[in-house]
N, CA, C and O atoms as a MOPAC input file, in Angstrom:
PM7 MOZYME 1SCF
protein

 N      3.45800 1   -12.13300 1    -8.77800 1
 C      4.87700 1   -11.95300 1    -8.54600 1
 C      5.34200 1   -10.55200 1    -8.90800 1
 O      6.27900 1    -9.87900 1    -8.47800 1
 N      4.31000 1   -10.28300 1    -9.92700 1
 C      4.33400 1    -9.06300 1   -10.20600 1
 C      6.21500 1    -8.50200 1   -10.98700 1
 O      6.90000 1    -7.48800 1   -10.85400 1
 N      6.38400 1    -9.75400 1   -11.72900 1
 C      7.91000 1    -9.65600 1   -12.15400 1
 C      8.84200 1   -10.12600 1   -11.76300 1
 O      9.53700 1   -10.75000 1   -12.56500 1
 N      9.30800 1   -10.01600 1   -10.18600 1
 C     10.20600 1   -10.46800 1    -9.38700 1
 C     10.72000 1   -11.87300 1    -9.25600 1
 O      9.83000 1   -12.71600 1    -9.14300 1
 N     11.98800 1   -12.32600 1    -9.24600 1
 C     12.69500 1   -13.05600 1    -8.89300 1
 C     12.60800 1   -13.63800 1    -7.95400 1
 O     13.29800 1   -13.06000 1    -7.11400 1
 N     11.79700 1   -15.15600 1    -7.22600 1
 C     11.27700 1   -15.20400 1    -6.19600 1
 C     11.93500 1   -16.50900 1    -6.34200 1
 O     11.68500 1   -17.32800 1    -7.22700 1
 N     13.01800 1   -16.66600 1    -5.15600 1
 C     13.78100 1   -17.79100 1    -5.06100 1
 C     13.32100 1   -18.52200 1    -3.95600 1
 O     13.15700 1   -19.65300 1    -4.41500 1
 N     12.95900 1   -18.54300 1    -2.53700 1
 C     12.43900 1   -19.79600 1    -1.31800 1
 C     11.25300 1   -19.65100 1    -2.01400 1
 O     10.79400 1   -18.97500 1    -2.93500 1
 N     10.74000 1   -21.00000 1    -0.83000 1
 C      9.46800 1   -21.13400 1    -0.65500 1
 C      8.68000 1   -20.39100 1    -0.19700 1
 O      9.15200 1   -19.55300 1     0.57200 1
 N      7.05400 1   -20.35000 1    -0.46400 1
 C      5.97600 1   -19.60900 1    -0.61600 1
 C      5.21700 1   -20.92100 1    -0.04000 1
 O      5.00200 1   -22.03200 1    -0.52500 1
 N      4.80000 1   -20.11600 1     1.61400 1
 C      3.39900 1   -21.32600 1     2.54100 1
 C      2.73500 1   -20.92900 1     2.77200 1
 O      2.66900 1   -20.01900 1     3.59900 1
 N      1.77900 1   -21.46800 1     2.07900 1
 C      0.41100 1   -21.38200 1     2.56600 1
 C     -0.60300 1   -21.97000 1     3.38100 1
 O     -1.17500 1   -22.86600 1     2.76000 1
 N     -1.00600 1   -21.81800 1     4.44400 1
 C     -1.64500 1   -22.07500 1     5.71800 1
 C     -2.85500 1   -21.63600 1     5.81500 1
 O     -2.89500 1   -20.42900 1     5.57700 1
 N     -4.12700 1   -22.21100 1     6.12600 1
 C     -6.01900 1   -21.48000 1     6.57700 1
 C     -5.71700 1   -22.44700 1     7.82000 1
 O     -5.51300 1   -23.66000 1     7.76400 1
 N     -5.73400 1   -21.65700 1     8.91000 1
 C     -6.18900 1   -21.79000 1    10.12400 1
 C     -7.58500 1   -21.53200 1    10.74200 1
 O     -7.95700 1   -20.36200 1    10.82700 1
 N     -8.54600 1   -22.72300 1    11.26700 1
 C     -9.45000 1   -21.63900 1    12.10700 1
 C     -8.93500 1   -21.55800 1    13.74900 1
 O     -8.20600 1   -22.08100 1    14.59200 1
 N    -10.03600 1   -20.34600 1    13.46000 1
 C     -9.23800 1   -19.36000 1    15.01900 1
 C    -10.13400 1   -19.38700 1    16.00700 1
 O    -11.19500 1   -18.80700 1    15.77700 1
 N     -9.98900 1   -19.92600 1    17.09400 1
 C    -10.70900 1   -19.70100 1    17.97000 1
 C    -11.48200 1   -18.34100 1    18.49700 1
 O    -12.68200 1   -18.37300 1    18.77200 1
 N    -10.85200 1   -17.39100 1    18.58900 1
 C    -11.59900 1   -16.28900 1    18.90700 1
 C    -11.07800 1   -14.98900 1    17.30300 1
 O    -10.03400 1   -15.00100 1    16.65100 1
 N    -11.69400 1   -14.51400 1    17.23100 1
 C    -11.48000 1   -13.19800 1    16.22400 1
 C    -10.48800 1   -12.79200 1    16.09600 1
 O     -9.75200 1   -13.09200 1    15.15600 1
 N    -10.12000 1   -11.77500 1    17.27000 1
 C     -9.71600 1   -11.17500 1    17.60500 1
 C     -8.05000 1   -11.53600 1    18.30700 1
 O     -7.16700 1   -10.76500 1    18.68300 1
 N     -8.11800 1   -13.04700 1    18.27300 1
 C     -7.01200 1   -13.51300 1    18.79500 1
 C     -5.44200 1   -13.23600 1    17.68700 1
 O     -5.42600 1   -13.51300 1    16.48800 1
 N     -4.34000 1   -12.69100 1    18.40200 1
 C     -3.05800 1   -12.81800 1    17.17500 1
 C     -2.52100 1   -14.00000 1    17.60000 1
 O     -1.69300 1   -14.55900 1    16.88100 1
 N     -2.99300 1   -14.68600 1    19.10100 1
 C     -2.31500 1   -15.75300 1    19.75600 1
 C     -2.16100 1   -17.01600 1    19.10500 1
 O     -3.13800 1   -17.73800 1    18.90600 1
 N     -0.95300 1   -17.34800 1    18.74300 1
 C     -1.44500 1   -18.71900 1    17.62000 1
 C     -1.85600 1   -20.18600 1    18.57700 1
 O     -2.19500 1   -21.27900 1    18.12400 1
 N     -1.72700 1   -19.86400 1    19.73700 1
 C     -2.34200 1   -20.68900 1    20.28300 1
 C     -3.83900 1   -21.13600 1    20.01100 1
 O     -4.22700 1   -22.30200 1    20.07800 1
 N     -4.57700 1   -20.10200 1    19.71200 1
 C     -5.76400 1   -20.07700 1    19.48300 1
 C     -6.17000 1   -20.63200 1    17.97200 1
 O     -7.34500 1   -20.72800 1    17.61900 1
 N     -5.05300 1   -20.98300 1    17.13200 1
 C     -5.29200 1   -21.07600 1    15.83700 1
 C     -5.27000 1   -22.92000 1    15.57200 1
 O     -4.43600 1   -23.53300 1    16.23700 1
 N     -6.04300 1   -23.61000 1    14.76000 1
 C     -5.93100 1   -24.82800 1    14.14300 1
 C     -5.55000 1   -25.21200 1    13.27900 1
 O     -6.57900 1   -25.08300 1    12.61500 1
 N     -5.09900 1   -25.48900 1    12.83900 1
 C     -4.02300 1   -25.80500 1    11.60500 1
 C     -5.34600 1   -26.58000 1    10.47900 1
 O     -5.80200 1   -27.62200 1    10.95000 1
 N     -5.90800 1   -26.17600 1     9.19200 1
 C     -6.83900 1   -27.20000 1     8.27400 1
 C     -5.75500 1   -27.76700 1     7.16600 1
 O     -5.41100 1   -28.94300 1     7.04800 1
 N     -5.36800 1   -26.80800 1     6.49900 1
 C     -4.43200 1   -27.36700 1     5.42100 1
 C     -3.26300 1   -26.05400 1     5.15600 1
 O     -3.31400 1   -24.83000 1     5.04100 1
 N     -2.32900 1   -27.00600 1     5.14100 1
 C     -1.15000 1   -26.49100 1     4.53100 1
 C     -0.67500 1   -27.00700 1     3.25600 1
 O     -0.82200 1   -28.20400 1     3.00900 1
 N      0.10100 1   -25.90700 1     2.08400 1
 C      0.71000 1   -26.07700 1     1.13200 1
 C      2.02300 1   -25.44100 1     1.12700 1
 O      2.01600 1   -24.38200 1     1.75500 1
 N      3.08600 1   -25.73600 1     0.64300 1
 C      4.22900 1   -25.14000 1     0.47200 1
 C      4.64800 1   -25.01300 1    -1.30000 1
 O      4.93000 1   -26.06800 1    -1.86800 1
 N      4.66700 1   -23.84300 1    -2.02100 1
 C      5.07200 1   -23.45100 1    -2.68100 1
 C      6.64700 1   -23.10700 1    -3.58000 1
 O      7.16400 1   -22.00100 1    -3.42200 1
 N      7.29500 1   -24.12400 1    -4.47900 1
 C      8.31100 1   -23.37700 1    -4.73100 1
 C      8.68200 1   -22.55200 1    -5.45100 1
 O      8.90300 1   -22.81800 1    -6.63300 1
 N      8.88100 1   -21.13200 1    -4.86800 1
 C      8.68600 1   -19.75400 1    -5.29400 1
 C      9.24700 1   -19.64500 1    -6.48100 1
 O      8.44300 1   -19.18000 1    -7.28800 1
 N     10.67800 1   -19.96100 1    -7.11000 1
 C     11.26400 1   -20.36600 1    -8.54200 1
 C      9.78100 1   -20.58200 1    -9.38700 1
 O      9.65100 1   -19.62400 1   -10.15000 1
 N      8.83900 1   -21.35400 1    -9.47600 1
 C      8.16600 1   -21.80700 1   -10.81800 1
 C      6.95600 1   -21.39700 1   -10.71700 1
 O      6.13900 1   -21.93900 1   -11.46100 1
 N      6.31800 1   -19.97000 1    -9.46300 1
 C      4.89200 1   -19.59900 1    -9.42700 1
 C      5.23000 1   -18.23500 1   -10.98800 1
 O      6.19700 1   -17.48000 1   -10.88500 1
 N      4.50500 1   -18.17500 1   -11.97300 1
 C      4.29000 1   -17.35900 1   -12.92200 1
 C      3.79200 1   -16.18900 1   -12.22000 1
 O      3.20400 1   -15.97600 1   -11.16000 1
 N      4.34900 1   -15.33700 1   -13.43800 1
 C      3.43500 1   -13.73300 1   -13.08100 1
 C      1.50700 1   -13.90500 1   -12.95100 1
 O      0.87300 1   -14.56600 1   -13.77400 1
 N      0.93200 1   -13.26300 1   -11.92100 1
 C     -0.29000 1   -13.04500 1   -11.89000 1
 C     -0.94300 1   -14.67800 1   -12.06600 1
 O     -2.08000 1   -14.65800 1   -12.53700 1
 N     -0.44400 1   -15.96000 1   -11.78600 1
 C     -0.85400 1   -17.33200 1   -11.60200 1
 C     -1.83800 1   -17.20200 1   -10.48900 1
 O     -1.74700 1   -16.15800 1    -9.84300 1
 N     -2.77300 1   -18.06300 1   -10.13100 1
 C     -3.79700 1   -18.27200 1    -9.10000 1
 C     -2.86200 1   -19.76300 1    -8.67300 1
 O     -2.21100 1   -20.51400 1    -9.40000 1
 N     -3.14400 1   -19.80000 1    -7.07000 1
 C     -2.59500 1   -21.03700 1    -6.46300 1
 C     -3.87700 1   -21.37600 1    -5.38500 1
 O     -4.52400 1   -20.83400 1    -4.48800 1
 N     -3.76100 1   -22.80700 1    -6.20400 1
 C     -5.32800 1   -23.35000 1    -5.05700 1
 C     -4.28200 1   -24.12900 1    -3.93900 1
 O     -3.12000 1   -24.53400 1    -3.93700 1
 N     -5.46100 1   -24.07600 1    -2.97800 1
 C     -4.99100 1   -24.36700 1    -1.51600 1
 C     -6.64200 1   -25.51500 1    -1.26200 1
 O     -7.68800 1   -25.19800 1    -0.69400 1
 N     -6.27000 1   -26.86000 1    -1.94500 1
 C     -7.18900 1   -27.33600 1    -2.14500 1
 C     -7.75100 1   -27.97100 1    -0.70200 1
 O     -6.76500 1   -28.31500 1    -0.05000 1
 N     -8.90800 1   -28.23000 1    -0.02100 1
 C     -9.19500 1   -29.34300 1     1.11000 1
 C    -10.87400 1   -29.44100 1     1.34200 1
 O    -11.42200 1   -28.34000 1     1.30500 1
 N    -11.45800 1   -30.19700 1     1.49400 1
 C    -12.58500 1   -30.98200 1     2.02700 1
 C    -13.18600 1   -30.16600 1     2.46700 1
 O    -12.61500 1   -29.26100 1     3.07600 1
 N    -14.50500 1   -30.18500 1     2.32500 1
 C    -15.60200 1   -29.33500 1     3.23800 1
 C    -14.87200 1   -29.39700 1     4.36000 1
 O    -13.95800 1   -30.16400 1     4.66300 1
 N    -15.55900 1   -28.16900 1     5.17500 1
 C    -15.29500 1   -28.29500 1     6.63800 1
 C    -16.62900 1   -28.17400 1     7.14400 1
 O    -17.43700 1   -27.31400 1     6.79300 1
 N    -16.90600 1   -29.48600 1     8.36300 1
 C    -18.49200 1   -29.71400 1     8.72100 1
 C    -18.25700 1   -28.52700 1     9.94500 1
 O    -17.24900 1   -28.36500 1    10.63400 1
 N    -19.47900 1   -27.79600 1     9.96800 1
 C    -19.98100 1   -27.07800 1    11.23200 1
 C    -19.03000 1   -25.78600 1    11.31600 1
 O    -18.73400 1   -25.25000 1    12.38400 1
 N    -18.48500 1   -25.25000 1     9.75700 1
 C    -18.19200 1   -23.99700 1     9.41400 1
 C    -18.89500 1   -22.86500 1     9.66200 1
 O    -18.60700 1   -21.92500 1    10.40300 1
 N    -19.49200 1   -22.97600 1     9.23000 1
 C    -20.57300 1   -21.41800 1     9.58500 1
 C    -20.45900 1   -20.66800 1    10.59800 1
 O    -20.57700 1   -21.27000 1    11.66600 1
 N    -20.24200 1   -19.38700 1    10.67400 1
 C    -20.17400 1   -18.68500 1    11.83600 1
 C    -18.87200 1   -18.78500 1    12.40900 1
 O    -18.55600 1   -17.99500 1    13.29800 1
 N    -18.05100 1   -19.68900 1    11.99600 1
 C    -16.53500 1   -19.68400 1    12.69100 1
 C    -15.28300 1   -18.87900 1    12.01200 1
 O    -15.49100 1   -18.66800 1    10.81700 1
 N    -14.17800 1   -18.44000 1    12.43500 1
 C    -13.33300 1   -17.71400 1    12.18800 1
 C    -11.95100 1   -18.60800 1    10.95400 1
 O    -11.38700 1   -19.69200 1    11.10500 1
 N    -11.84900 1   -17.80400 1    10.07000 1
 C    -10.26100 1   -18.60000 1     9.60000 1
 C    -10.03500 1   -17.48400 1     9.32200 1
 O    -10.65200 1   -16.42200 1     9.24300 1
 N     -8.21500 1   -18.16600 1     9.05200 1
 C     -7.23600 1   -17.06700 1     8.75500 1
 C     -6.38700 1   -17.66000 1     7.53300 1
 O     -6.25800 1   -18.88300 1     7.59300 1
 N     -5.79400 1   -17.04700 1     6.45600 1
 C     -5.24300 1   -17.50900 1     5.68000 1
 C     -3.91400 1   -16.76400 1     5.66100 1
 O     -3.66900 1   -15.66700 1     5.15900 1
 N     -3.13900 1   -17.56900 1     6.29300 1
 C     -1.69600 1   -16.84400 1     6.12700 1
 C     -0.88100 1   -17.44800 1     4.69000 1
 O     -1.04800 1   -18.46500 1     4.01600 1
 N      0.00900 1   -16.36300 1     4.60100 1
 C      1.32800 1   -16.39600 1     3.32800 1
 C      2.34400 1   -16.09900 1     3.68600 1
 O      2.34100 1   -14.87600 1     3.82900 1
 N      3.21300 1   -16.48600 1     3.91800 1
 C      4.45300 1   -16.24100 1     4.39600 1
 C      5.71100 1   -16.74400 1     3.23600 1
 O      5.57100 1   -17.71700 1     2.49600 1
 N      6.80600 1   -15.95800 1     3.26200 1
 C      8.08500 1   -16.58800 1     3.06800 1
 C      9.35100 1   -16.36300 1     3.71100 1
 O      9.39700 1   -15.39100 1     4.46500 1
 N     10.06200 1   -16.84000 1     3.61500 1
 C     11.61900 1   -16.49200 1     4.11700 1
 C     12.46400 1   -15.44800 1     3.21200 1
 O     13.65700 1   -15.19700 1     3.38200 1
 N     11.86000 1   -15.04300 1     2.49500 1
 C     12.67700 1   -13.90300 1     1.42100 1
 C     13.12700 1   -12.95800 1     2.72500 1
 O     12.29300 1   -12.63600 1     3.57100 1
 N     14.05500 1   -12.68400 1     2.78000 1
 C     14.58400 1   -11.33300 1     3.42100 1
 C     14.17400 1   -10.02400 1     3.02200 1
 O     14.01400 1    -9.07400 1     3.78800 1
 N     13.97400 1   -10.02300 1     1.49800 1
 C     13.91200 1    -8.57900 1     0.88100 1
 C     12.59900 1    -8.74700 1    -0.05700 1
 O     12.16200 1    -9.70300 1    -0.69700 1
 N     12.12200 1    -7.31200 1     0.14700 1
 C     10.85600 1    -7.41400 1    -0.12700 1
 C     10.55800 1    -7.29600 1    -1.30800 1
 O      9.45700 1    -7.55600 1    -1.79200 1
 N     11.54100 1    -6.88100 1    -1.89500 1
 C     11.37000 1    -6.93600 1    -3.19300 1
 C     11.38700 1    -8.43100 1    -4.12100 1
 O     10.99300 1    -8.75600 1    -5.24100 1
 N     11.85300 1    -8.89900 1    -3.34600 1
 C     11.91200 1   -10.68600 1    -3.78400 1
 C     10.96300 1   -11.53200 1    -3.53700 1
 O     11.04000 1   -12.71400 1    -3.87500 1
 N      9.67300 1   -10.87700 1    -2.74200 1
 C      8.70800 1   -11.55500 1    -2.19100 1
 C      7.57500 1   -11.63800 1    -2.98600 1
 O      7.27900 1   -10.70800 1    -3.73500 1
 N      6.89700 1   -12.66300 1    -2.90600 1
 C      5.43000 1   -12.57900 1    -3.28500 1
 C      4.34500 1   -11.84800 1    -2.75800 1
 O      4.13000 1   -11.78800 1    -1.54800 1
 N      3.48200 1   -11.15300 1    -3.82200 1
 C      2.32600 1   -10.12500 1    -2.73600 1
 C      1.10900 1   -10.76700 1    -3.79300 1
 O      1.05200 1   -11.14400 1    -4.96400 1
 N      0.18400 1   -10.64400 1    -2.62000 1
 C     -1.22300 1   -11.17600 1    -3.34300 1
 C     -1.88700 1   -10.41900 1    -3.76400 1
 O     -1.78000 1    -9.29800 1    -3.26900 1
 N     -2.83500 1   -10.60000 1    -4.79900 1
 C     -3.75200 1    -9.79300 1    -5.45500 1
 C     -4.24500 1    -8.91900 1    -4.03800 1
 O     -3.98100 1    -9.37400 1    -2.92500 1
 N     -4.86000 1    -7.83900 1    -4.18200 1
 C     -5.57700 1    -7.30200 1    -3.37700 1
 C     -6.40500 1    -5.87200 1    -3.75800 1
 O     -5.83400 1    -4.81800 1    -4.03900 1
 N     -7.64400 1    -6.03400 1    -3.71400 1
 C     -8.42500 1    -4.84300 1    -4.04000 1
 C     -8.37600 1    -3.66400 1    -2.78300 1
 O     -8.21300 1    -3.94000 1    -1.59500 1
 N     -8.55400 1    -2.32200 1    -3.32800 1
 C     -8.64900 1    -1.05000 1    -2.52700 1
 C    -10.21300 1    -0.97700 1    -1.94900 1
 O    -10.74700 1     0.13000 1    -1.89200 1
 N    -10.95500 1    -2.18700 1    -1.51300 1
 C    -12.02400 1    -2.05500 1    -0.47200 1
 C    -12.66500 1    -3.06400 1    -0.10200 1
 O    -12.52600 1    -4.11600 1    -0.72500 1
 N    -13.06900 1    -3.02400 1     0.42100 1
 C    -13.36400 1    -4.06000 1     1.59400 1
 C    -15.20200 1    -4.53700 1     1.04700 1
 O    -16.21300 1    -3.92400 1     1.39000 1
 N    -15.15000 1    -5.65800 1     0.22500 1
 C    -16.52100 1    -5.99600 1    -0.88500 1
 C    -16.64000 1    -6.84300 1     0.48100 1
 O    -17.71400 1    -6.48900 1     0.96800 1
 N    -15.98600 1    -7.88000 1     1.40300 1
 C    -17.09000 1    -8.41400 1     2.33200 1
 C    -16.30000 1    -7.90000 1     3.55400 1
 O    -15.09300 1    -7.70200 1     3.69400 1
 N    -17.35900 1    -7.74100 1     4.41100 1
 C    -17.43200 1    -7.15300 1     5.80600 1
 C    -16.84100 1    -7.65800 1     6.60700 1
 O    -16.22200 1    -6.97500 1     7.42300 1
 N    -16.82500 1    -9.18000 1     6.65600 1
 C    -16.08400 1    -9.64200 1     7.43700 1
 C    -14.77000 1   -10.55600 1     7.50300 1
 O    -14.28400 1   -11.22500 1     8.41500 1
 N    -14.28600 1   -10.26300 1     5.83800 1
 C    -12.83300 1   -10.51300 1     5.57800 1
 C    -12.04200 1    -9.61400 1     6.33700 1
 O    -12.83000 1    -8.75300 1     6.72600 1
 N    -10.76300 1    -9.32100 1     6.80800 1
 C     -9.75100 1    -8.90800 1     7.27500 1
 C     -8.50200 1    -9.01400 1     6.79800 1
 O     -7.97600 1   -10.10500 1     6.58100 1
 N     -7.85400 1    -7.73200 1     6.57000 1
 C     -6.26200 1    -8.11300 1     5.39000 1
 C     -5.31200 1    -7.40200 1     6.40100 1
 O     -5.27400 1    -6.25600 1     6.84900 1
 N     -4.62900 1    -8.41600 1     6.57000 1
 C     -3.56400 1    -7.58700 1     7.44400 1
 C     -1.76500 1    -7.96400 1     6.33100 1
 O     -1.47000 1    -8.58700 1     5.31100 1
 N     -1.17900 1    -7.27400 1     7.18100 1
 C     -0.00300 1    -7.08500 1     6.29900 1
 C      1.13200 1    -7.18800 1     7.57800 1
 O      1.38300 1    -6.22600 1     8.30300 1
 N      1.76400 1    -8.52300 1     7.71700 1
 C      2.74800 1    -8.82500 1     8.97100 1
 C      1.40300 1    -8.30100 1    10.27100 1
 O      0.30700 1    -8.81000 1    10.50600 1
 N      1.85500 1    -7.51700 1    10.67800 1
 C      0.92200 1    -7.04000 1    12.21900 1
 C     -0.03900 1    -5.91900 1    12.25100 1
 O     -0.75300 1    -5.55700 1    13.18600 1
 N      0.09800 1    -5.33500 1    10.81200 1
 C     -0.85500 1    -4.05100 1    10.65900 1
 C     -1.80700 1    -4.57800 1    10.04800 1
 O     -1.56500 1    -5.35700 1     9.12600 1
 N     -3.00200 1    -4.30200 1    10.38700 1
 C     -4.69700 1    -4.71700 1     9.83400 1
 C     -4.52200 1    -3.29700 1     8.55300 1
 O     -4.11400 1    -2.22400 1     8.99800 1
 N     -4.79500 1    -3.37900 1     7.29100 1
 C     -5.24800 1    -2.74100 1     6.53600 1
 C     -6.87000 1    -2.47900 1     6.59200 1
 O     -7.52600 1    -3.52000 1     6.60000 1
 N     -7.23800 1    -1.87900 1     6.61200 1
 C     -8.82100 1    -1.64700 1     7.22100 1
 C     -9.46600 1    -1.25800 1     5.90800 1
 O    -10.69600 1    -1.31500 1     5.90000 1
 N     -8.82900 1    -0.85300 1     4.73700 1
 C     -9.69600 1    -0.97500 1     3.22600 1
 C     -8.92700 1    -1.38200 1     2.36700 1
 O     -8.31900 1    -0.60200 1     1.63500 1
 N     -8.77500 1    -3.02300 1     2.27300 1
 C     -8.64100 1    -3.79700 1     1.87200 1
 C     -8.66200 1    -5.10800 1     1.74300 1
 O     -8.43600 1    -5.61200 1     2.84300 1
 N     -8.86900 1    -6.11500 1     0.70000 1
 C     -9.59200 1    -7.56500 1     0.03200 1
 C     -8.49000 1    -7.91500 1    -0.47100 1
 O     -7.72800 1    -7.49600 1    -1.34300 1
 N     -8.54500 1    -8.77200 1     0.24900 1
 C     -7.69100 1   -10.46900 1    -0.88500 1
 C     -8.91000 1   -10.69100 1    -1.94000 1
 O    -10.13000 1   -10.84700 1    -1.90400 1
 N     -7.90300 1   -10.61500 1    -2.86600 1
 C     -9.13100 1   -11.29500 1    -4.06100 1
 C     -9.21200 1   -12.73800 1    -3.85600 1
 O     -8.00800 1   -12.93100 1    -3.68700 1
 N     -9.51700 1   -13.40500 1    -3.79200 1
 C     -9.44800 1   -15.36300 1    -4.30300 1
 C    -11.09800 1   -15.86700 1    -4.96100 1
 O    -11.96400 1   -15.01300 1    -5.15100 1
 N    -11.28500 1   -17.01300 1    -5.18700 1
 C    -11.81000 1   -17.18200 1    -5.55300 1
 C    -12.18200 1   -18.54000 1    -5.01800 1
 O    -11.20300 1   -19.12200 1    -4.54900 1
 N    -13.21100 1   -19.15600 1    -4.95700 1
 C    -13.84800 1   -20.18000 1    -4.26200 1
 C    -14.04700 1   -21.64800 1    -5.75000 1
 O    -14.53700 1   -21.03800 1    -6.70100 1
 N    -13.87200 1   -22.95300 1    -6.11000 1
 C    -14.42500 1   -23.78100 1    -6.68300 1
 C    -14.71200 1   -24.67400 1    -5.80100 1
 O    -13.93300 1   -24.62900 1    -4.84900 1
 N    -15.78400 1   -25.74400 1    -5.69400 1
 C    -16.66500 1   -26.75200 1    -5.78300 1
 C    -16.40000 1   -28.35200 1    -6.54600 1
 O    -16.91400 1   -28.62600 1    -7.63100 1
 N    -15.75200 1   -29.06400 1    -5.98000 1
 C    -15.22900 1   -29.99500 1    -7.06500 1
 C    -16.60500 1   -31.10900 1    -6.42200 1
 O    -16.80200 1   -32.17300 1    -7.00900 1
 N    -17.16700 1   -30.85700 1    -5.62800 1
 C    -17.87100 1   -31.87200 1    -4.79200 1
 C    -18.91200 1   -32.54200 1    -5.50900 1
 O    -19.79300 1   -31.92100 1    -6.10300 1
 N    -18.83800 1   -33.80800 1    -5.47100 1
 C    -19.57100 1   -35.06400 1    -6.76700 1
 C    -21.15200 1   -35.23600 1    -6.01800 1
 O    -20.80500 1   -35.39100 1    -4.84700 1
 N    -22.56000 1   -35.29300 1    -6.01300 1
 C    -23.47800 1   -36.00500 1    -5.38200 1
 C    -23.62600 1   -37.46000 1    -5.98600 1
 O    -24.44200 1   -38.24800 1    -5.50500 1

């Protein structure tokens, strides 16, 4: 939050995408959505976006959007993000501009029982 006063909601959406390269949301699938209320996320908090394996992942495209309705940007939430690009085939864009050296940080857990 990085300090800020963050009054709407904060959604979070992983789509997979049919093609790469597509901005068309036609092309996009909806896996899981969360909605966030921006009032009670803490400074520098991690937010899981929890859901189920996905069978026959490999090799396929997602997208993880964040969005809010804040008008002003200063009221908005911004995600961690490192100054380079550690995997090759992550992509960070910012509204419609691709940042080309830069990482979402997140982090991956495993809750899965055998």
């Amino acid at each position: 939050t990085h300090e800020r006063k963050i009054e709407n909601p904060i959604n979070l959406r992983l789509f997979e995408v049919d093609r790469e390269s597509s901005e068309d949301s036609a092309h996009r699938r909806l896996i899981v959505e969360k909605q966030v209320d921006g009032s009670i996320i803490r400074n520098n908090e991690w937010q899981a976006l929890d859901l189920e394996p996905i069978k026959d992942s490999a090799g396929k495209t997602y997208l993880l959007r964040i969005d809010t309705t804040e008008a002003r940007t200063e009221n908005s939430v911004a995600p961690w993000a490192i100054k380079s690009k550690a995997y090759p085939l992550l992509h960070l864009n910012h509204g419609s501009q691709r940042l080309p050296y830069g990482s979402l940080c997140f982090r991956t857990t495993c809750a899965r029982v055998v």
